[in-house]
C-alpha positions as CSV (number, residue, x, y, z in Angstrom):
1,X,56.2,-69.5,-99.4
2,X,58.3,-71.1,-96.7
3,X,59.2,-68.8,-94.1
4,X,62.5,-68.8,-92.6
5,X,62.5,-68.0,-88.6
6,X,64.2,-68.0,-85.7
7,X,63.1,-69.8,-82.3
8,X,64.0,-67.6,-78.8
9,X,63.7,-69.4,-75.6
10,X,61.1,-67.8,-74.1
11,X,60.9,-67.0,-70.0
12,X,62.0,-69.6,-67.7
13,X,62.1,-71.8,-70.7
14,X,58.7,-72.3,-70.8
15,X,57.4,-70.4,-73.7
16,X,59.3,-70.2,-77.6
17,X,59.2,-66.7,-79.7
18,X,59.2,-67.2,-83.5
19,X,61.0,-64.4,-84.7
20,X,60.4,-63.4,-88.6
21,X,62.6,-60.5,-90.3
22,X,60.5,-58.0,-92.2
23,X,60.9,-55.3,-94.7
24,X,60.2,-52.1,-94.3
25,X,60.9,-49.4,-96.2
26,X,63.4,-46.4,-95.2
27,X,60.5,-43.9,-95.5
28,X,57.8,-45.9,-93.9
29,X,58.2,-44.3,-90.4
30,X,55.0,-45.3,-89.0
31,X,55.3,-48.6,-89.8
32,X,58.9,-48.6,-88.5
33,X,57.2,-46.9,-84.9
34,X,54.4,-49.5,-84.9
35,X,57.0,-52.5,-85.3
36,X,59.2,-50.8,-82.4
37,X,55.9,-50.3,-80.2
38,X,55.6,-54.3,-80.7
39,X,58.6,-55.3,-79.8
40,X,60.8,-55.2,-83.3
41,X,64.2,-54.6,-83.4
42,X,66.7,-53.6,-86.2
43,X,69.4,-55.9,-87.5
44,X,71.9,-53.5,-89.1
45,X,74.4,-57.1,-90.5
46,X,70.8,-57.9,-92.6
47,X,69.4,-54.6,-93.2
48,X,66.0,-56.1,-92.0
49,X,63.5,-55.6,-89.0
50,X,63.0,-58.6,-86.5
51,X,59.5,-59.2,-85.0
52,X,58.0,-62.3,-83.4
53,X,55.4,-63.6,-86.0
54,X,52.3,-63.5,-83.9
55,X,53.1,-59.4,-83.6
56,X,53.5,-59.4,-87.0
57,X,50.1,-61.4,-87.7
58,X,48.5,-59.0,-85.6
59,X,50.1,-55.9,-87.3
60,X,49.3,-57.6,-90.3
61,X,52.5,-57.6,-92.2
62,X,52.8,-61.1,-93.0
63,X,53.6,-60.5,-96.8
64,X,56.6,-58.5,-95.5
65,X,58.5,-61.5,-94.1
66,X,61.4,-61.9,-96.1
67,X,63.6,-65.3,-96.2
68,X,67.4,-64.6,-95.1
């Protein structure tokens, strides 16, 4: 699977984020809490969530990453 992603300029330029969107299921509050707690945020044009890939490593929702 390729993975599609988006690279943020990170603090003073010195760091890069790799942002992956994810799906997540209207009903899946948790999940939706645990994404928000690491940083996540909703993008309502794609109907998808957006989380730099090492959070969502960590959260272990790499299967989730959906291509745009």
């Amino acid at each position: 699977m390729e993975i599609k992603a988006t690279l943020l300029p990170g603090q003073n330029g010195t760091k890069q984020l790799l942002l992956v969107k994810l799906r997540i299921g209207y009903g899946e509050t948790g999940l939706r809490e645990q994404v928000k707690a690491a940083g996540g945020r909703w993008d309502p044009e794609k109907k998808r969530w957006e989380l730099p890939y090492a959070e969502a490593a960590k959260l272990r929702l790499l299967e989730r990453i959906v291509e745009e």
